[in-house]
N, C-alpha and C positions, 0 to 999 in steps of 0.2 A: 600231106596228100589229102584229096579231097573226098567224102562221099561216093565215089560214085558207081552204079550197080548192075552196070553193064556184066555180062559173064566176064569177058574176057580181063577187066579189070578185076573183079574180083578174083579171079583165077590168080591174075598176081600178086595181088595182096596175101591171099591163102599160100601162093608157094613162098612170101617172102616169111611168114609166119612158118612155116615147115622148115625149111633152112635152117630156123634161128637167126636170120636173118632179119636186122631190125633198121627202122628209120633213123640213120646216122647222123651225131652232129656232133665229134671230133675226136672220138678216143679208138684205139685199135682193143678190138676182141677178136679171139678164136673161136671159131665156129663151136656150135652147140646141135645136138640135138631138138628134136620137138620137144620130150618130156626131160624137165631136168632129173637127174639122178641124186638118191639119195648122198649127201656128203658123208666123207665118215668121221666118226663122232667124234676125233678131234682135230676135226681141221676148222672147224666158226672159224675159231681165231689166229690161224695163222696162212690163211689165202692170200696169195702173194697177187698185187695189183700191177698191171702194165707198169714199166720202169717211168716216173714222173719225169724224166728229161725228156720224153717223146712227144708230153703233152705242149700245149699252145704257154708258153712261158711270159704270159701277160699279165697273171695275175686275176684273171676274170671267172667267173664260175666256181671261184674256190669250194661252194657249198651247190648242191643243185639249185637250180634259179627257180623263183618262188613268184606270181604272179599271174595271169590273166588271158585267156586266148577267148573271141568272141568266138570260134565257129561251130563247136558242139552245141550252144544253146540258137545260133542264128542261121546257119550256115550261111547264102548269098541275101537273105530276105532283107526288105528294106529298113526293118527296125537297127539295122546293122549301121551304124552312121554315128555322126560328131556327136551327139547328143548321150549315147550310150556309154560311148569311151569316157565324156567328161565324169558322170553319172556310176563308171563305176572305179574311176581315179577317186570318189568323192566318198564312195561307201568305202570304200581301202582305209581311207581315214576316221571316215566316223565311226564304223564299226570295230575299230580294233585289227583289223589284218594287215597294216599298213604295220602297226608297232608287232604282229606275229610274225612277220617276215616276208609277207607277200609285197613286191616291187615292182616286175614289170604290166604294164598295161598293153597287150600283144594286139593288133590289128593282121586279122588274116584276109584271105582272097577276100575279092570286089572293090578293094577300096580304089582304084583304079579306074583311071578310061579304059576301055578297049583299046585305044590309039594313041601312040604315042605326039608327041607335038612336033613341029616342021623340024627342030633343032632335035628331032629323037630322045625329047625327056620325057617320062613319065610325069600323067595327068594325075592328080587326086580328081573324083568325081567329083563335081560342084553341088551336087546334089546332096550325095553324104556327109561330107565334109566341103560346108561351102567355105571355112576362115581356114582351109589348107591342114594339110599335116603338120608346117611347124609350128601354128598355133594349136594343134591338141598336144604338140609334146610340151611346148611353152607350158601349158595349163599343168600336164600331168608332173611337170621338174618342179614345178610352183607348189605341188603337192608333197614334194619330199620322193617323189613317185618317178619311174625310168617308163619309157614307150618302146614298143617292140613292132616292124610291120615285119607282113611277106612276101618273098616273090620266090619262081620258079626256076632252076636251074635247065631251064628251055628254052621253046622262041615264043610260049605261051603259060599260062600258068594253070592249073588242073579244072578251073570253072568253065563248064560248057561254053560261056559267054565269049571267052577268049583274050581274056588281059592280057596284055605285053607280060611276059619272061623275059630274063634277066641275061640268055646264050649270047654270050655278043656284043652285049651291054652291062658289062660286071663293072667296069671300073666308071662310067659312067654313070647309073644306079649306082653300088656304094658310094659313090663324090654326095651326091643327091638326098642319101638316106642319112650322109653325116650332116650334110648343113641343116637339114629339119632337125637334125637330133635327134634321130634314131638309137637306142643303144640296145637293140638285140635285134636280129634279122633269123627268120626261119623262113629255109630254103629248100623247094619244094620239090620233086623228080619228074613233074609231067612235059612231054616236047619234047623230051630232052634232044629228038634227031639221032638217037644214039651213039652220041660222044661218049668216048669214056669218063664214064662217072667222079673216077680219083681226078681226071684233069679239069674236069666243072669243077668241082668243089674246093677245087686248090687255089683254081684262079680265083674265084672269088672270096678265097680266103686272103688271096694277096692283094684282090681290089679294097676289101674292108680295111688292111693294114694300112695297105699307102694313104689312106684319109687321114690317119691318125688319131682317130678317135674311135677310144675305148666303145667296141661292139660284141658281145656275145653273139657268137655265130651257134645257131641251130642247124645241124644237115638231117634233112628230111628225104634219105635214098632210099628206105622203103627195108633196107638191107638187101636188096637186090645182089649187090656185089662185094659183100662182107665188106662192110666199110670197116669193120674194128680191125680188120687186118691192116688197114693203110689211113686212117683216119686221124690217129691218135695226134699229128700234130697240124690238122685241119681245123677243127672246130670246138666248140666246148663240150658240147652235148650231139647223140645222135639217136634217132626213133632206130626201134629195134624192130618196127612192127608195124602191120599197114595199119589203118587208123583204128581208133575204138568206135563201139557204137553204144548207145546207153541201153543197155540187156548184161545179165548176168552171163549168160555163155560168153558174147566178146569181151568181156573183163577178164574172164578166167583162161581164156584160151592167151589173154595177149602177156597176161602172168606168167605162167606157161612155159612161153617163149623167152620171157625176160628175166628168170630165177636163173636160169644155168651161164649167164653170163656177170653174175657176179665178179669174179675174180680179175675185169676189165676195168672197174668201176673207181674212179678214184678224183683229188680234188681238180676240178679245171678239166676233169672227162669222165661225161654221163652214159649211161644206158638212157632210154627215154621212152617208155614204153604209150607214150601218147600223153594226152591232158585227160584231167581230171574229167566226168561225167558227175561227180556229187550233185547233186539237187535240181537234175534234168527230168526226173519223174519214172524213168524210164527203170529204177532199181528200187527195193527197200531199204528202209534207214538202214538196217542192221546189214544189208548189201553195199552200200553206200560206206557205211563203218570199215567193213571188211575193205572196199577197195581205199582209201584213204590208208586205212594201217600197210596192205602189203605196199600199196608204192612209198611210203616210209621208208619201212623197213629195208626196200629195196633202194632207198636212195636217190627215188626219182625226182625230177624235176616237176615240182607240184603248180600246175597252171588250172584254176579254177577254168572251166567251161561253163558253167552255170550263168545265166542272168541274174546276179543277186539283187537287182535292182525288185524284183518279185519271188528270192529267196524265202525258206522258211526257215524259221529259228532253226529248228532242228539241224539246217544245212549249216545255217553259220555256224552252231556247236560244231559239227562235224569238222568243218573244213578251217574252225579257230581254235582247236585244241592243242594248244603251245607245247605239254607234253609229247603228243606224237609227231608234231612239229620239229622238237625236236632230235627224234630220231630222224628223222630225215635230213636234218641240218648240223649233226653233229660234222665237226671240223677233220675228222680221224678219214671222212668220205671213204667208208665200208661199205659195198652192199652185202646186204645181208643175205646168206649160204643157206640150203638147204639142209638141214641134219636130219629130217625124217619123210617120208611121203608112201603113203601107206592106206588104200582104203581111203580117198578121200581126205585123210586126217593128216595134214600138214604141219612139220617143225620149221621156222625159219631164223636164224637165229643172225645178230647185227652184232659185230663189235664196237665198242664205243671209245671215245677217245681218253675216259676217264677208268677204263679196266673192266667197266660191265656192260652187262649182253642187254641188249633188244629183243625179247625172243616174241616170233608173231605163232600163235595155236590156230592156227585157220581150217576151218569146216568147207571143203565144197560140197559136202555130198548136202541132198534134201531134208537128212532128221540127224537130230541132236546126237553129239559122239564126244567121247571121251579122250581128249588128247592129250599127253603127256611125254615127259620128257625128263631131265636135271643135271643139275648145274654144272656137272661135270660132262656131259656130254653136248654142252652148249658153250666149252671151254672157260668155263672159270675153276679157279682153283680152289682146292680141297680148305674147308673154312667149321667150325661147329658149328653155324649156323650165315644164314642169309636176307636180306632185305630184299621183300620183292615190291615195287609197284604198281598196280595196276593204272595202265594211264588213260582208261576209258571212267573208273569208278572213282581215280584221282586218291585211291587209298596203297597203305604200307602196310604190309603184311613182312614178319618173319617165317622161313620155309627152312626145314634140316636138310633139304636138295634136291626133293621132290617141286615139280613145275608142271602144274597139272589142272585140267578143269573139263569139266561138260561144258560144250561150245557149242549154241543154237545152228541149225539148219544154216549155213551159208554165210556164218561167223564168227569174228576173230576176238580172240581175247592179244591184249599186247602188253605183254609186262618189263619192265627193266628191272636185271637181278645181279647183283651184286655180294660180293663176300663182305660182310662187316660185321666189326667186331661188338658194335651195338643193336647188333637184331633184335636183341629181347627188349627193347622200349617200343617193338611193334607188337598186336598181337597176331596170335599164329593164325596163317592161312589156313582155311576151312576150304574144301571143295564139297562142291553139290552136285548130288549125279542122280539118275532116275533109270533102274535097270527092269527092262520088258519094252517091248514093241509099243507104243502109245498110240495102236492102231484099234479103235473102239466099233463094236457095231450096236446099234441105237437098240438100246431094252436088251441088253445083255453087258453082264459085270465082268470088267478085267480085272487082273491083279498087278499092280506094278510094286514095283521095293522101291524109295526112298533110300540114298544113304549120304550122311555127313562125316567126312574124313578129315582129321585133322592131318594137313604137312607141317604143322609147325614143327617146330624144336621145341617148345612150350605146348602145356595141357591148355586144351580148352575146355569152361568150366558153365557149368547150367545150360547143358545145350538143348535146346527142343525144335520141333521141325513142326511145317505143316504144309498142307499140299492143298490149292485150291483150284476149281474148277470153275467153268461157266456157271451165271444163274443158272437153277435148276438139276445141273445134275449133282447127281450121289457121289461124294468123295467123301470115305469113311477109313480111321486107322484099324487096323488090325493088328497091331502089335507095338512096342512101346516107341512115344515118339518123343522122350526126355531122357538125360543121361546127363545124373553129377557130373562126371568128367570125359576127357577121352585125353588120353596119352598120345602121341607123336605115333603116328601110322594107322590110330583103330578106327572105327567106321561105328555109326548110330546107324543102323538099318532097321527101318520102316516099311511093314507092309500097308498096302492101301486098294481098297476094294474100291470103283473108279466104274460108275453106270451114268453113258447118257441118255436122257428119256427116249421111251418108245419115240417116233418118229421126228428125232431130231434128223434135220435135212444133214446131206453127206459132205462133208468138208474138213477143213482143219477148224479149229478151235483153241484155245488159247488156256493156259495148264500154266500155275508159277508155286513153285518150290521154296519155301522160306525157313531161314534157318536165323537162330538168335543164340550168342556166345557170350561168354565175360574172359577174358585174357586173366591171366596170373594177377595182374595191377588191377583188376577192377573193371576194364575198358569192356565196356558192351560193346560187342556188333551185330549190326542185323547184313545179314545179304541177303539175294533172290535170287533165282533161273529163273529167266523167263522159258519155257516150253511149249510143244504144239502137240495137241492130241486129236487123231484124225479119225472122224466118221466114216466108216466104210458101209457099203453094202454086199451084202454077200455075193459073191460072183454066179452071173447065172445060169442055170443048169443047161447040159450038152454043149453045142457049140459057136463060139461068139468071134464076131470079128473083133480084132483089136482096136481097131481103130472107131470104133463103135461104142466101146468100154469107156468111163472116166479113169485116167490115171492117179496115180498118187503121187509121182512126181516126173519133171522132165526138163531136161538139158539139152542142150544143143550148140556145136560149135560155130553155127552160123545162122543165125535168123531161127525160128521155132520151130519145135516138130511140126509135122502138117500130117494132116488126117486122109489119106486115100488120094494123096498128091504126093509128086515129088518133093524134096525141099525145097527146091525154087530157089530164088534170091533171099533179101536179108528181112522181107517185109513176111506179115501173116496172109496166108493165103495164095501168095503168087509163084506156087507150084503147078506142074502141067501133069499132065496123065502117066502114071509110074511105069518105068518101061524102060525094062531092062534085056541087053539082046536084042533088039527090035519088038522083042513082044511086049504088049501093052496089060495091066492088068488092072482091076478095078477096083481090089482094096488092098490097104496096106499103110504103112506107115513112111513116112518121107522124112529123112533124117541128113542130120550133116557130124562126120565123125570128129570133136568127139562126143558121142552122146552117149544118154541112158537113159529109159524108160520105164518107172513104174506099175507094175499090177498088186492090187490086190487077188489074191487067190484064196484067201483064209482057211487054207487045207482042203478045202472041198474038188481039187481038180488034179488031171492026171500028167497033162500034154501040151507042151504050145507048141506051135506047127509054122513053117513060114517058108516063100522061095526069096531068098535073099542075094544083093548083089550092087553094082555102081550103076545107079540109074546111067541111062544115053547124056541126058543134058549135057554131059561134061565131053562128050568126046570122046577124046584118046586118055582123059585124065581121070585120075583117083585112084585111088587105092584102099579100100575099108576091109575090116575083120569084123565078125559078128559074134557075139555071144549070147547065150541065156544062162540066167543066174538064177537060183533058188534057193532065199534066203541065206544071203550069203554067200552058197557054194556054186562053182561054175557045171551048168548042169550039161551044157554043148557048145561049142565054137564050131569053126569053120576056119579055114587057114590063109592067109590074103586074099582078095580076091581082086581081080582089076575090072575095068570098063569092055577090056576083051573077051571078058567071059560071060557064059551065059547064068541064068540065076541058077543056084545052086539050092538044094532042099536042106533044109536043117528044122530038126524036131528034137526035142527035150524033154525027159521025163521031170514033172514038177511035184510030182505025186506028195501029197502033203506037207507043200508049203504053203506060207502065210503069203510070203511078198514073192513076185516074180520080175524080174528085172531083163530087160531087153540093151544090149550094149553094143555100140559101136564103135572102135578104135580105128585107130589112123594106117593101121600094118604097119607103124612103126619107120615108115618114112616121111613123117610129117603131115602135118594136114594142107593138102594141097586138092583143093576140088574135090573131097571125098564125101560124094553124096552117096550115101546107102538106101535103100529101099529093103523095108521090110514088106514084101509084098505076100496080100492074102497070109496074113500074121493071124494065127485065129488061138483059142484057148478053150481044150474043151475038158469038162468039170460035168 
């Protein structure tokens, strides 16, 4: 499905994401929830998969299919052409993804006339592709390399422009897509005329067969009408979810949705929670990191969207690390279950085909947090010790069955752990953690503690620590930051006095924790956290708009918070006057649920005050809850509220907290059009 940002279209993208309803392409699942639920602690490993006789018995997709969609990094625009597709069949090659797994070379919308020809076949543009489509697959087989196009299960396909769709012409178009050599098709929902969805995608699952040539079928139905229920022996793979967009809110909303359907996910039938966004610009590395591990973990179908033609290293690291690679392409085709979610702080744990777990530690919240878990509640069995590896650091660590680590702002640590009986030729894992708020105000000293915790099953020995900050400022210990040993569970804690100069400007800033060990054998290690420690200014005296304030951090499950506008669409800025009930107001915050909003407060204030509700844009639709949170503890909600109601007044007593946090939930029936308006949101101190 395409881009596109009309309300009403987005409207159903959002309700196919509240469903649980995801972009199908061939396996049956049972409906899910918005938010997935925690699993319980031992069922990782033994989630029972749709019965494999229902799936497509071809032989195709045994592993999620691994390779290349132009339309995240092009969408229609003209760099989209023969030249690109050759160009990146070629970096598949030289760069090494070719031998990591990556295979297909996907061509999405445009590639196309508008018109079909007098005999009703479909044009390639002469434009784009002037030597045709089956000389770009000619080229990309010659590469060791498969080609993938798309069409629409319509009478058009989702590009404004208006390409022929495939309603009508299934077996005509697949004849067409096999003699070019085509060998994966992703099949799209726009047009469709409203045919039932299960009889498009069946037909054309029987027009690809009659060709006879091996095709990976994608269904791209948005999950409109729970394909996992009737899919399972349609196609190989199906989107669970209307498309991504390159922002951390639409990665994590479409996670989300795509975690509680685990238990569907199996070899020759995918969940598919969309293509990759890595190295689109649009996220940070350590954003980028986190989305590559959960779709892993989760088994997805890894289709770079990126132009790596103007990649940066860092992306190819990213998107060529063979370890998490291989979590995603273990043979066993487990997705991986959720065993914790909690505050942000997520367990997700993979079985593997060889007895050990994939476990992903992932951070969505904005500061650094403490995730943890073990090995028994991620279902391995009872062992004196453990191998674990980190397959971002590419290191082995032995652990007594503790699984645990400080996880930066909005990322994942991904380790694979295993029972063996030779742990001890690794040495013990150390975890680095940093306890106190690392919220700084300029010419005034904080204190934060340092601590180094040994999981090992072995001592760690000459341990010493140290905390550095930006040039210029004061980071001094206060208590000892060396320790002959530390036995299996104990803790080096370090205090550290932590001043940035008088008028350093307000922001985040960059804090890394270093610890140095010797293992039983001898083996040195050095590790780091990277961390962030943020410039505040005091919040200012009497009464202030919020939306006025700088925040400390913010989320959004649809396009960015916006200042004294409603949410709007997915873009900054293209919010309209907040206006909720008919009445209009003139400040306030414009929010899409699920969100959260940061304040500093630094104890100085009493009250935030706000008339909250479902802005009009939407209609007859949405549904949001609101909350305020102080430090921590929920300080006021409010109880559903819909589009039918008028703003409701909600105030909170914050009275000496540090951080004040502004939240908006779905009510719990998915996020479908839930724009919330924090209007006239004020804070008075």
């Amino acid at each position: 499905m395409r881009h596109l940002h009309t309300r009403t279209t987005r409207r159903r993208l959002l309700g196919a994401l509240a469903a649980g309803l995801l972009c199908v392409t061939g396996l049956a699942v049972p409906t899910a929830g918005a938010a997935p639920a925690a699993a319980p602690v031992d069922a990782v490993g033994a989630v029972e998969a749709v019965d494999a006789a229902s799936a497509v018995d071809d032989g195709l997709a045994l592993t999620p299919p691994m390779g290349f969609n132009n339309w995240n990094s092009t969408h229609c625009r003209a760099e989209f052409n023969e030249a690109m597709v050759k160009g990146i069949a070629d970096l598949f090659v030289e760069r090494g993804l070719k031998d990591a797994g990556y295979e297909y070379v996907n061509l999405d919308d445009c590639w196309a006339l508008p018109s079909r020809d007098a005999n009703g076949k479909l044009v390639p543009d002469p434009v784009r592709f002037p030597g045709g489509i089956k000389a770009v697959a000619d080229y990309v087989h010659a590469k060791g390399l498969k080609l993938g196009i798309y069409t629409s299960a319509g009478t058009k396909t989702c590009n404004t422009a208006g390409f022929p769709g495939a309603l009508g012409h299934e077996y005509s178009d697949a004849q067409q897509f096999a003699d070019w050599g085509v060998d994966y098709l992703k099949y799209d929902n726009c047009n469709n005329q409203g045919v039932d969805a299960k009889q498009r995608y069946t037909t054309m699952r029987d027009a690809l067969a009659a060709t006879g040539r091996p095709i990976v079928y994608s269904i791209c139905e948005w999950g409109e009408n729970k394909p996992w229920e009737w899919a399972a022996d349609v196609g190989h793979l199906w989107r669970t979810t209307g498309d991504i967009s390159d922002n951390w809110g639409s990665m994590l909303s479409i996670l989300k949705q795509n975690l509680p359907l685990a238990p569907h996910a199996g070899p020759g039938r995918w969940n598919d929670p969309d293509m990759l966004e890595v190295g689109n610009g649009g996220m940070t590395d350590t954003e980028y990191r986190s989305h590559f591990s959960m779709w892993s973990i989760m088994a997805a179908p890894l289709l770079i969207g990126s132009d790596l033609r103007s990649a940066s290293e860092e992306t190819f690291e990213i998107l060529g690390n063979r370890e998490v690679i291989a979590v995603d392409q273990d043979p066993l085709g487990k997705q991986g279950a959720v065993v914790s979610s909690e505050g942000g702080r997520w367990v997700v744990a993979k079985e593997m085909r060889d007895g050990s777990r994939a476990v992903a530690l992932f951070n969505e919240s904005g500061t650094a947090q403490r995730i943890t878990t073990s090995a028994s509640a991620v279902g391995l069995p009872a062992a004196d010790g453990y191998t674990m590896r980190d397959l971002w650091q590419h290191r082995s660590y032995n652990t007594a069955g503790t699984i645990s680590a400080t996880v930066p702002a909005h990322g994942t640590v991904l380790v694979r752990v295993h029972a063996d009986g030779r742990w001890a030729q690794h040495p013990p894992a150390v975890e680095l953690g940093l306890e106190g708020g690392p919220l700084v105000e300029a010419g005034r000293t904080v204190v934060l503690t340092s601590t180094v915790t040994d999981l090992g099953r072995t001592a760690a020995r000459s341990v010493s620590v140290t905390l550095r900050g930006p040039e210029g400022w004061s980071v001094k210990a206060t208590s000892p930051t060396t320790s002959p040993t530390l036995p299996t569970g104990r803790s080096l804690r370090t205090k550290w006095a932590v001043r940035a100069p008088a008028g350093t400007p307000v922001g985040a800033y960059g804090l890394t924790l270093r610890a140095s060990y010797r293992s039983p054998t001898g083996v040195r290690v050095d590790s780091a956290l990277p961390l962030s420690a943020t410039v505040v200014a005091p919040p200012p005296s009497g009464t202030s708009e919020l939306g006025d304030l700088t925040w400390l951090s913010a989320t959004n499950g649809w396009g960015p918070v916006e200042r004294d506008t409603s949410n709007g669409e997915s873009d900054a800025g293209d919010g309209h006057p907040i206006t909720i009930g008919g009445v209009v107001y003139g400040t306030g915050l414009g929010v899409h649920a699920e969100s959260a909003v940061e304040y500093y407060a630094g104890g100085a204030c009493e009250t935030v005050t706000a008339q909250v509700g479902v802005d009009d844009e939407e209609g007859a639709d949405g549904t949001v809850a609101f909350e305020i949170w102080a430090d921590g503890a929920k300080a006021a909600s409010t109880g559903v509220l819909t589009n039918a109601m008028p703003a409701q007044p909600l105030t909170a007593d914050v009275t000496g907290a540090r951080v004040v946090r502004l939240v908006a939930t779905d009510g719990d029936d998915g996020i479908t059009s839930d724009h919330g308006d924090w209007a006239e949101a004020r804070l008075i101190c």
